[in-house]
N, C-alpha and C positions, 0 to 999 in steps of 0.2 A: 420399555422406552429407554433409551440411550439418556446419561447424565450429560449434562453441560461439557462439561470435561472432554467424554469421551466425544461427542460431536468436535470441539474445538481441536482434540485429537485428530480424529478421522479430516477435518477438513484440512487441517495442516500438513497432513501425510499428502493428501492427495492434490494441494498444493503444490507440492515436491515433485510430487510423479507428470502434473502436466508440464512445469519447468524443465524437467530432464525431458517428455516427450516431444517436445517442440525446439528444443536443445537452443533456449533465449539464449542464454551466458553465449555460447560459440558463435550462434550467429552476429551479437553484436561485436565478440571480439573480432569475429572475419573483416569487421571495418576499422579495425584497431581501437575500439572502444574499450575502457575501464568500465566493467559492469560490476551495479551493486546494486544488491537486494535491500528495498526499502520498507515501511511503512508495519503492519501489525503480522505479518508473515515473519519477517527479520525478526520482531521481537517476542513470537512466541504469543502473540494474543488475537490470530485470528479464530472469529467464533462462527456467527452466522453470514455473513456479508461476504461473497467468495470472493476477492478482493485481490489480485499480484499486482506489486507495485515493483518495479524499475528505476533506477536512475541509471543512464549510461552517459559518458563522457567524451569528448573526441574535441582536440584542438583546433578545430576548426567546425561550421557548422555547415557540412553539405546535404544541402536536399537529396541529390541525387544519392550518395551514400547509403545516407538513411533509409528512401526507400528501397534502396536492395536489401539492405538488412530483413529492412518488412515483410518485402513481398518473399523471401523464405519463408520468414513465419506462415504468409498467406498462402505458401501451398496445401498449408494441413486442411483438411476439409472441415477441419471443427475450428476454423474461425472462419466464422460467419458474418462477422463486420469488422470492419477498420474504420476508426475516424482521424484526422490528421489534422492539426493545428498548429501552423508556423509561425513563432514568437522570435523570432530570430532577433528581430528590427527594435524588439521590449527592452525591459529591463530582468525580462526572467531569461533573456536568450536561451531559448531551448526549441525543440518543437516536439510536438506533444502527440502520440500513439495511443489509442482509447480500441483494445481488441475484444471482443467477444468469442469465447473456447464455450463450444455447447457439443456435451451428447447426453450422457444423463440428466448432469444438470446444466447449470451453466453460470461460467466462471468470466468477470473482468478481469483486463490485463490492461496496466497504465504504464507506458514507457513510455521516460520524459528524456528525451536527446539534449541534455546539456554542455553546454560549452564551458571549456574547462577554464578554470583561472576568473570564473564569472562569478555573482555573489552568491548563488544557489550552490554551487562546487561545495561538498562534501555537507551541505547545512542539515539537509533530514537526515544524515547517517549520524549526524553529533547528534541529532537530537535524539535519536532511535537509541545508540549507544548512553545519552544519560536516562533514558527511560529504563533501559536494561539493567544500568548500576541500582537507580532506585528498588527497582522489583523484587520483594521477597514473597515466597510461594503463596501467602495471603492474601499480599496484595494482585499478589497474577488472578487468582480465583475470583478476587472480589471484583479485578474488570471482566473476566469471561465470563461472571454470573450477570453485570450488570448489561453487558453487550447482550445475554442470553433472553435476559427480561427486556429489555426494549421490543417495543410492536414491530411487524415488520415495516407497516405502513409510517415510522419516523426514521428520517433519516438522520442520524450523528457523525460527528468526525472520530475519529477514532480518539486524537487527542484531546477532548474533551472528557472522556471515560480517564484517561490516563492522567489528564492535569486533578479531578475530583477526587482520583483516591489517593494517588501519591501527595498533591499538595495539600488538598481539604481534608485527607481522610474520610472521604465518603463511601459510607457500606452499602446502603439499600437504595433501591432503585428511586424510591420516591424520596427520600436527600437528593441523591443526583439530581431529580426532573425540576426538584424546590430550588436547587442553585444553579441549575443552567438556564433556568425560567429569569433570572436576578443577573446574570453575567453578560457581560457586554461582550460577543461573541468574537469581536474583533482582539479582547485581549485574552480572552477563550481559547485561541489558535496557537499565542505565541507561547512557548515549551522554557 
């Protein structure tokens, strides 16, 4: 049986390999988007949850654009779904790409089309980037273990794991479950 580790490994590799297969980074720069990799992929702490996160940028926010971008993607036969939600009119201004990649297993893909100079503009890359400053090799292990012990049937944010060990110094899975059971989830979020 394969260690915590080496799954978190293997899924991070193969992470990589569907991102260059489907060649996201090119397609969205073909609409002149600044593309950046988000979320626990960027930071080296995906475990179980196949999870690619996206943020792309573009000075303006065209529908039409965007779905070109997409529907490249949607020529590969291992996406199997697309959902599309347009926040333009919000305060997230963005419009939001929910893709499913299936052959052996199957993997989500979240690309958020944001508008540049908006208040979202570069906010999860700061925060990915102070999660990355915090992180020493302990504390990486002690979230890929605690991400490894969760059931499949709960679901977590990622930064929930990430605020418990960096801020609380939480090690075992049942500390985490006793302080996220106590936390008010809404200030659970903010990094």
């Amino acid at each position: 049986m394969m260690s915590f580790e080496d799954i978190a490994a293997n899924n991070q590799k193969r992470a990589f390999d569907i991102i260059k297969e489907l060649d996201i980074e090119n397609v969205f720069k073909s609409i002149n988007a600044r593309v950046s990799l988000v979320g626990s992929l960027k930071m080296g702490l995906l475990m179980k949850n196949k999870d690619i996160d996206f943020h792309v940028y573009t000075s303006e926010l065209n529908i039409e654009k965007s779905f070109s971008a997409i529907s490249k993607l949607a020529c590969s036969s291992k996406i199997t779904n697309i959902t599309y939600t347009n926040l333009i009119d919000t305060d997230e201004h963005c419009i939001e790409w929910h893709l499913v990649y299936k052959d052996y297993d199957i993997w989500k893909i979240d690309i958020i089309h944001i508008l540049e100079g908006s208040y979202y503009d570069g906010y999860f890359e700061n925060v990915a980037n102070n999660i990355i400053n915090m992180l020493t090799e302990e504390k990486r292990r002690t979230i890929l273990k605690l991400k490894y012990e969760t059931p499949d049937d709960i679901k977590i944010m990622g930064v929930e794991y990430y605020k418990a060990v960096l801020k609380k110094d939480i090690k075992t899975f049942d500390e985490f479950y006793k302080w996220r059971t106590k936390e008010d989830l809404n200030l659970i979020i903010e990094f």
